[in-house]
C-alpha positions as CSV (number, residue, x, y, z in Angstrom):
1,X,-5.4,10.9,27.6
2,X,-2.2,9.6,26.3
3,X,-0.7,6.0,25.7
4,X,2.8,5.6,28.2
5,X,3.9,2.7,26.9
6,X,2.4,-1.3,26.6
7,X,3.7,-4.7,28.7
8,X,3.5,-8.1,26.7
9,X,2.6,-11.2,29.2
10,X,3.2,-14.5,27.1
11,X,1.1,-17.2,28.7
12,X,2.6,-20.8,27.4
13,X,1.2,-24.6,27.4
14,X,2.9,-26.7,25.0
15,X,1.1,-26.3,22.1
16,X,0.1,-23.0,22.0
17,X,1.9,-19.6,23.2
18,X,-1.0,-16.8,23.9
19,X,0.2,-13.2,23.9
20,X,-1.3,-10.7,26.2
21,X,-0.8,-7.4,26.0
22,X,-1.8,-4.2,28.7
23,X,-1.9,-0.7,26.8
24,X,-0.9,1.9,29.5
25,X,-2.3,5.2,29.9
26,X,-1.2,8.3,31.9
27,X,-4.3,8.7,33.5
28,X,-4.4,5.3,35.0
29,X,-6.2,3.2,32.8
30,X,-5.0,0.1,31.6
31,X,-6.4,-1.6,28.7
32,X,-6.2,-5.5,27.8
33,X,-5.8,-7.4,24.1
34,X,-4.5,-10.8,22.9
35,X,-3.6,-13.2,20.5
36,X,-2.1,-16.6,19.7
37,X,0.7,-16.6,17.0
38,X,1.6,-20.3,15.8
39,X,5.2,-20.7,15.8
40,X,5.6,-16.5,15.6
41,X,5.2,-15.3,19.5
42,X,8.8,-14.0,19.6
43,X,8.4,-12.4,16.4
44,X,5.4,-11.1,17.6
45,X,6.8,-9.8,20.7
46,X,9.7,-7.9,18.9
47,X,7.7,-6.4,16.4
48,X,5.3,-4.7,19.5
49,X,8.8,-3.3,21.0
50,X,9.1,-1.6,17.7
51,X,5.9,-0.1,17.1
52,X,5.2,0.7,20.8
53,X,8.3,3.0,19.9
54,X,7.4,4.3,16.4
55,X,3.6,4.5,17.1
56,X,1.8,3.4,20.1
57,X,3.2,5.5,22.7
58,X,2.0,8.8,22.9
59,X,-0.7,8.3,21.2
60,X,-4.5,8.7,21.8
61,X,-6.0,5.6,22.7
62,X,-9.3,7.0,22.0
63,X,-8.3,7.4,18.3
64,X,-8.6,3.8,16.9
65,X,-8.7,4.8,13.5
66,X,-5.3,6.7,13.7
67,X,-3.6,4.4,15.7
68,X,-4.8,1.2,13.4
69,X,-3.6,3.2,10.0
70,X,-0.5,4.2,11.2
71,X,0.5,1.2,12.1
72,X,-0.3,-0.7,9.7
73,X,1.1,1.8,7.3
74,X,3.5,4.4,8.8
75,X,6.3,1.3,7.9
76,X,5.6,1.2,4.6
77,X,6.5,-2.4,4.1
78,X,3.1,-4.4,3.4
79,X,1.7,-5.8,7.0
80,X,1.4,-9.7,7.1
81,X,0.6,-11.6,10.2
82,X,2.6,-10.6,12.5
83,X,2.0,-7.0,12.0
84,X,-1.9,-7.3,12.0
85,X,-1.5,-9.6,15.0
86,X,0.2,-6.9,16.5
87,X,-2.3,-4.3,16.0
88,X,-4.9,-6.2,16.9
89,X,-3.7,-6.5,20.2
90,X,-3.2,-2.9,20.9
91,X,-6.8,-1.6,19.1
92,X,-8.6,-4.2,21.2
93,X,-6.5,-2.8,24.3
94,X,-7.8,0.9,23.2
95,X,-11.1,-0.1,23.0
96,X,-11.0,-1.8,26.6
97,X,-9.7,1.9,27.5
98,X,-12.4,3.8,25.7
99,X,-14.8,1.4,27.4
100,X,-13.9,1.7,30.7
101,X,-13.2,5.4,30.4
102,X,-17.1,6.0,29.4
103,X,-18.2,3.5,31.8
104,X,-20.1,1.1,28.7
105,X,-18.9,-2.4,27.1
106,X,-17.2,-2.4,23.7
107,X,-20.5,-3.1,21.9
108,X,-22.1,-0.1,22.7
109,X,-19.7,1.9,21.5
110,X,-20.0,-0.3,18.1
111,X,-23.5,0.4,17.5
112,X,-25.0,-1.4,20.0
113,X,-26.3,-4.8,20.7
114,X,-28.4,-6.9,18.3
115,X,-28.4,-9.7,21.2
116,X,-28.3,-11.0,24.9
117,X,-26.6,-14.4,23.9
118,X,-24.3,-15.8,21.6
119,X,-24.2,-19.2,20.7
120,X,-20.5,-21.3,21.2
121,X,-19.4,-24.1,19.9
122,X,-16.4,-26.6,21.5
123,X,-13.3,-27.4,19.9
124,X,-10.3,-28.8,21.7
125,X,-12.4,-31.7,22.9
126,X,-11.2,-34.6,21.0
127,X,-7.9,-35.1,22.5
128,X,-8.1,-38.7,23.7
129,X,-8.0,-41.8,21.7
130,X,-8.5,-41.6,17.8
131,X,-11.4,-44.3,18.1
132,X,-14.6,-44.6,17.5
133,X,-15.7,-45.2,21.0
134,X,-13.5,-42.9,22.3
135,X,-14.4,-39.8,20.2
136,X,-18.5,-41.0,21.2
137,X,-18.0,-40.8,24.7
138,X,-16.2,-37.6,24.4
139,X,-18.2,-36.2,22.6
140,X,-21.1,-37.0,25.0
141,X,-19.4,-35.2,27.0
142,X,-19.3,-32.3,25.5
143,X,-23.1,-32.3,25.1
144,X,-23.6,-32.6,28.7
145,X,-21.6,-29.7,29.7
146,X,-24.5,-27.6,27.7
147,X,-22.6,-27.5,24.4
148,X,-25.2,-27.3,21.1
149,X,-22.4,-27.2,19.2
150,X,-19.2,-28.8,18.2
151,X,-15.7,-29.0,15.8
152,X,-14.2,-31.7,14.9
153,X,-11.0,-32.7,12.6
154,X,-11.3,-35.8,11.7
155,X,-8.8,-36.6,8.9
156,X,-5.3,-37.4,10.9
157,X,-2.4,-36.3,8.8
158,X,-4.5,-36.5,5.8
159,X,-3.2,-34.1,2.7
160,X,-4.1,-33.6,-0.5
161,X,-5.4,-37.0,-1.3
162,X,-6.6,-39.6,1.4
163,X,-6.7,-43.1,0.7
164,X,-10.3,-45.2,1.1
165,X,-9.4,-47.0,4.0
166,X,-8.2,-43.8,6.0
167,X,-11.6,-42.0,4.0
168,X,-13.8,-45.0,6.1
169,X,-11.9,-44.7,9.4
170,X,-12.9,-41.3,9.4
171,X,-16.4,-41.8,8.7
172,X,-16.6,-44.0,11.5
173,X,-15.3,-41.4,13.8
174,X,-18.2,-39.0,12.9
175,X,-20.6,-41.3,12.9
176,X,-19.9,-42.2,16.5
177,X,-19.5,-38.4,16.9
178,X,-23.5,-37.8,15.2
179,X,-24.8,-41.3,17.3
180,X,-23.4,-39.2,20.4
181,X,-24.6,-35.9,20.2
182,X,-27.9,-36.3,18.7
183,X,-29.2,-34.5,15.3
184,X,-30.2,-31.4,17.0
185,X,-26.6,-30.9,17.8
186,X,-24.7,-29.3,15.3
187,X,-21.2,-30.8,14.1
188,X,-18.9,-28.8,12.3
189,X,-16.3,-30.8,9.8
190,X,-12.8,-29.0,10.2
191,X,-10.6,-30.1,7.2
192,X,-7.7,-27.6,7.9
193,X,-6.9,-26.8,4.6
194,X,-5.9,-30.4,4.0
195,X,-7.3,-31.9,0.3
196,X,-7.6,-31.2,-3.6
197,X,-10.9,-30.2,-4.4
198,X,-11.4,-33.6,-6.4
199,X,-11.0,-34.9,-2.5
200,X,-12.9,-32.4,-0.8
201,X,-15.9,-32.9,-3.2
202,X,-16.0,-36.6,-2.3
203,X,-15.5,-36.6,1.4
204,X,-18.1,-34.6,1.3
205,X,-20.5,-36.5,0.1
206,X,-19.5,-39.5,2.0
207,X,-20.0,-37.1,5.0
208,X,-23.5,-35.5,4.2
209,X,-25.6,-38.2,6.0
210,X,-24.2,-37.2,9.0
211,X,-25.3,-33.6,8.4
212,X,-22.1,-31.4,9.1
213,X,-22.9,-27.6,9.5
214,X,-20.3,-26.5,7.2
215,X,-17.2,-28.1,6.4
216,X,-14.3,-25.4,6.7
217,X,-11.0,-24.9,4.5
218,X,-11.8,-28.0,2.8
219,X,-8.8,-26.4,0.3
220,X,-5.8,-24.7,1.2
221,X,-6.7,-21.0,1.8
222,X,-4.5,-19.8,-0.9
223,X,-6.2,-20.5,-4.2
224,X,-9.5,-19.3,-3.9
225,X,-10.7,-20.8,-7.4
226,X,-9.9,-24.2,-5.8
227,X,-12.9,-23.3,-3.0
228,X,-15.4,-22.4,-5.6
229,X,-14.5,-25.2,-7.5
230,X,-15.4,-27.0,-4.4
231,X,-18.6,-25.0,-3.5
232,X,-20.2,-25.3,-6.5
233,X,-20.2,-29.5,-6.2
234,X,-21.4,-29.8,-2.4
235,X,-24.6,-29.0,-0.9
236,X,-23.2,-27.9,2.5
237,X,-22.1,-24.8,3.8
238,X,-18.3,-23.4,3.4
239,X,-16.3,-21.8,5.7
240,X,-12.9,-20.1,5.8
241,X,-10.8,-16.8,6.5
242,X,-8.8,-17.8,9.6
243,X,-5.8,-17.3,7.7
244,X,-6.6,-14.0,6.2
245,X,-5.2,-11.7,7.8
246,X,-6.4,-8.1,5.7
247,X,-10.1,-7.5,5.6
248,X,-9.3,-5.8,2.1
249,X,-7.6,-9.8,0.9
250,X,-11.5,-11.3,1.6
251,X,-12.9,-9.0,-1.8
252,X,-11.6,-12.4,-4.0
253,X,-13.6,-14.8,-1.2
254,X,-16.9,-12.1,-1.6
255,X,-16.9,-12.1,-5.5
256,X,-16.5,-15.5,-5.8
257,X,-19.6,-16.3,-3.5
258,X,-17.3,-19.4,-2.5
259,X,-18.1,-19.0,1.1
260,X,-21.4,-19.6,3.3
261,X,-19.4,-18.4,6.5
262,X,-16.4,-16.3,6.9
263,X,-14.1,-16.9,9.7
264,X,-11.9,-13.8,10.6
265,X,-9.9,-14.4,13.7
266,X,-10.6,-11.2,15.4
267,X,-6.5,-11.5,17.2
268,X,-4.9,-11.7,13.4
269,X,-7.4,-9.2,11.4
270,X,-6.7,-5.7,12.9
271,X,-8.6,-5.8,15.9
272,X,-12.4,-5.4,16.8
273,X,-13.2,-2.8,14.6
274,X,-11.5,-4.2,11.5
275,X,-13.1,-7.2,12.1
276,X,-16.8,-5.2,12.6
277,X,-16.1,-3.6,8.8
278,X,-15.5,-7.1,7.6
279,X,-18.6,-8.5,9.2
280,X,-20.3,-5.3,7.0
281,X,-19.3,-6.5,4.3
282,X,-19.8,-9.9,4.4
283,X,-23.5,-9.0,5.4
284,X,-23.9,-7.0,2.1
285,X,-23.2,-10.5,0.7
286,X,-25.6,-12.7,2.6
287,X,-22.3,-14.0,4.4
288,X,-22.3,-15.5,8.1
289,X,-19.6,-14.2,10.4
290,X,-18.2,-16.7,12.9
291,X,-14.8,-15.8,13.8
292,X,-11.7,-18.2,14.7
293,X,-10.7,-18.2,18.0
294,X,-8.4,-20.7,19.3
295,X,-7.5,-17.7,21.8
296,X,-7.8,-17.5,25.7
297,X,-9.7,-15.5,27.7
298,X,-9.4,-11.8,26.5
299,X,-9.4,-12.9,22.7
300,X,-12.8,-14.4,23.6
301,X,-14.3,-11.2,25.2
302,X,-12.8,-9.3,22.6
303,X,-14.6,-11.4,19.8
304,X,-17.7,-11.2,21.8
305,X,-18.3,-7.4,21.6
306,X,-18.1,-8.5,18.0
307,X,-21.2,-10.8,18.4
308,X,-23.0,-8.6,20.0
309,X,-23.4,-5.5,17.6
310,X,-23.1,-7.7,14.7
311,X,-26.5,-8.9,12.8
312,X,-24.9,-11.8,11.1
313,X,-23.4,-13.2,13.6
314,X,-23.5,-17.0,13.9
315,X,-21.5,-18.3,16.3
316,X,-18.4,-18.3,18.4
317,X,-15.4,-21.0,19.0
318,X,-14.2,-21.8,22.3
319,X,-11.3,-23.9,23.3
320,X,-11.1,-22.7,27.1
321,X,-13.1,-25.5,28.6
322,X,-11.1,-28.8,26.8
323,X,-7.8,-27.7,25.6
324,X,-5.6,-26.0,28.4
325,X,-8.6,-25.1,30.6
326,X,-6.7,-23.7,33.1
327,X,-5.6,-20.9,31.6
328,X,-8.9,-19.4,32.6
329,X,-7.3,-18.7,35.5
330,X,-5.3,-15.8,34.4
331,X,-8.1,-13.4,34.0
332,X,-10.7,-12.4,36.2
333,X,-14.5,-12.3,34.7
334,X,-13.3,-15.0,32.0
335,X,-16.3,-15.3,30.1
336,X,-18.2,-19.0,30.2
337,X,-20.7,-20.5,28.4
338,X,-24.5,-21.5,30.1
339,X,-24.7,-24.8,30.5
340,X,-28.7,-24.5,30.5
341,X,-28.6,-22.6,27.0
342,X,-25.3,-23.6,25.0
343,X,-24.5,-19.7,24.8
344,X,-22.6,-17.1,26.4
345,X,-24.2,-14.2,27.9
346,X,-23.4,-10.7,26.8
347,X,-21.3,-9.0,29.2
348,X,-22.6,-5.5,30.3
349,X,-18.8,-4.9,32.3
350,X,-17.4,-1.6,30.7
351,X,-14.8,-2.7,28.0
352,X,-13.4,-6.1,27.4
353,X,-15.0,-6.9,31.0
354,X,-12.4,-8.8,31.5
355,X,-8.9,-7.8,33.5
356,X,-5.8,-9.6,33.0
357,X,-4.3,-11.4,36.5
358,X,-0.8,-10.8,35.9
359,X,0.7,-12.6,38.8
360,X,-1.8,-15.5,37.3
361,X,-0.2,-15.2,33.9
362,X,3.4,-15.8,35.5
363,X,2.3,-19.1,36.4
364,X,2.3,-20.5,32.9
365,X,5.4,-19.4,31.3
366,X,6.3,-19.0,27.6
367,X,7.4,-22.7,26.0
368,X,8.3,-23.8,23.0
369,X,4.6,-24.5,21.5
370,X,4.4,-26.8,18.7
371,X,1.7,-27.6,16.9
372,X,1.8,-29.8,13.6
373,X,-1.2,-31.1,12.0
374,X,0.9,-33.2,9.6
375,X,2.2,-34.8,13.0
376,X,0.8,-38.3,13.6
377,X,-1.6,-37.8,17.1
378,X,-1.4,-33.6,16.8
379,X,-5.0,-33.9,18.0
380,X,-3.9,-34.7,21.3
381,X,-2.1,-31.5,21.5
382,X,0.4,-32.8,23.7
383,X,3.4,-32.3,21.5
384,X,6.9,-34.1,22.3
């Protein structure tokens, strides 16, 4: 079997672009992959017209391995984002391929599963008012649409420092957010990368008595002595690595012991497989793995053959029922979360499981997605 070529599908709302991708093969099958790129899509796109060229086509989609080193080698120049975005796309594509060609899901093929169900937690939820009452009765919600689990940002435009008023305001927004949900619920604290540690530190403590599961990026991602700093003051669990995009750039994070839970996003990291040896690794450290995934449909399949060979798994994100909720619609066997368990059930459909609906996908073209957390209201995602 040999790869003919590959077809890009940009799906668009306006604040996020998600880019599908179909690897075609000249016996017929067609595999699926996809990503979101903030602010890179056409970049993306260009750089997959190149490498289909160079090194996707003619090649054997059965041979991950290969395919993933050339690319991300062959052009010498040291692969960033948009190149690991790009082969992450393609290898999950392959693997949909190989799956479908042996008749099993992904996860088999990865060792097998270690579960039936994988626990999700909502983000894209909070997109109404920033007020106390409105951020309780969404996220009641939330709740009653079976959700155990929840994300939630928040800070406003906060960066680097924020002031004590704003610090109170959005105490009172996760307290209303705790009174809603319960304390069996658990409520993740997003900080986006936005404060010193000094700030971090104490927002943190001003947040513990509502019990977040892990506050994430409380520091930007680049300086990981500024997260240790920061671990080594709080009692609750970090997490972080959306923004690393090379499993071999998480050794620092792993040395340090600076993390609780790393965060791969399973569309910027290489693909399924790259994403499986990072998981390896972080289990030799006592590291959870609960990947990013602000993605659509096929990113979400894709990171769930993750879950389900993967011991230390913890949990998954999932937009797809709050933000943009109709992009469901452009695949068919998008998968959904139990309303009676808070988890989604592991698919036992050969490959992804999931087939892209192109004629779907044409119905939401490309736009010009913005998406600025330094923007006053950006967590309305319903940029101007």
């Amino acid at each position: 079997m040999r790869i003919t070529g590959i077809s890009t599908h940009v799906v668009g709302t306006p604040w996020r672009n998600l880019t599908y991708v179909q690897v075609h093969t000249d016996e017929g099958l067609t595999g699926v992959g996809e990503t979101r790129m903030l602010g890179h899509t056409d970049a993306l796109v260009g750089y997959l017209k190149e490498a289909s060229a160079n090194h996707v086509t003619g090649s054997d989609p059965f041979a991950v391995e290969d395919l993933v080193r050339r690319m991300k080698y062959g052009d010498f120049g040291r692969a960033g984002e948009i190149v690991m975005s790009g082969i992450a796309v393609v290898e999950m594509a392959c693997w949909d391929i190989k799956g479908k060609a042996l008749g099993v899901p992904v996860w088999q093929l990865l060792g097998g599963k270690v579960t039936d169900r994988v626990k999700a937690y909502a983000n894209g939820w909070y997109t109404t008012e920033r007020t106390p009452e409105a951020y309780h009765e969404a996220a009641r919600a939330v709740v009653k649409r079976g959700y155990r689990a929840l994300k939630i940002d928040p800070f406003g435009t906060g960066h680097l420092e924020l002031g004590q008023e704003e610090s109170r305001y959005a105490v009172s927004l996760i307290e209303a957010v705790r009174d809603a949900i319960g304390p069996d619920t658990e409520l993740m604290l997003e900080m986006h990368g936005r404060f010193s540690p000094a700030t971090a530190v104490r927002i943190a403590r001003e947040m513990a008595p509502f019990a977040p599961a892990w506050l994430e990026e409380p520091v930007p991602p680049e300086n990981l002595k500024a997260l240790a700093k920061v671990a080594e003051k709080v009692d609750q669990p970090i997490a972080t690595g959306e923004r690393i995009h090379d499993r071999i750039e998480f050794r620092e994070l792993f040395e340090s012991q600076a993390a609780d839970v790393i965060q791969p996003d399973v569309g910027h990291i290489g693909g399924i497989l790259e994403a499986r040896k990072l998981a390896a690794t972080a289990e030799t450290h006592y590291m959870m793995v609960a990947p990013h995934n602000v993605g659509g449909p096929v990113l979400t399949a894709a990171s769930l053959q993750l879950a389900g060979c993967t011991p230390n798994f913890k949990i998954l994100e999932h937009f797809n029922d709050f933000a943009d909720a109709d992009i469901k619609k452009v695949v068919k066997g998008a998968p959904r979360v139990d309303p009676d368990t808070g988890c989604f059930e592991l698919s036992h459909a050969p490959g992804l499981g999931v087939e892209l609906d192109v004629d779907a996908a044409a119905e939401f073209p490309q736009q010009q997605a913005r998406f600025d957390l330094w923007a006053e209201g950006w967590e309305k995602r319903q940029p101007k």
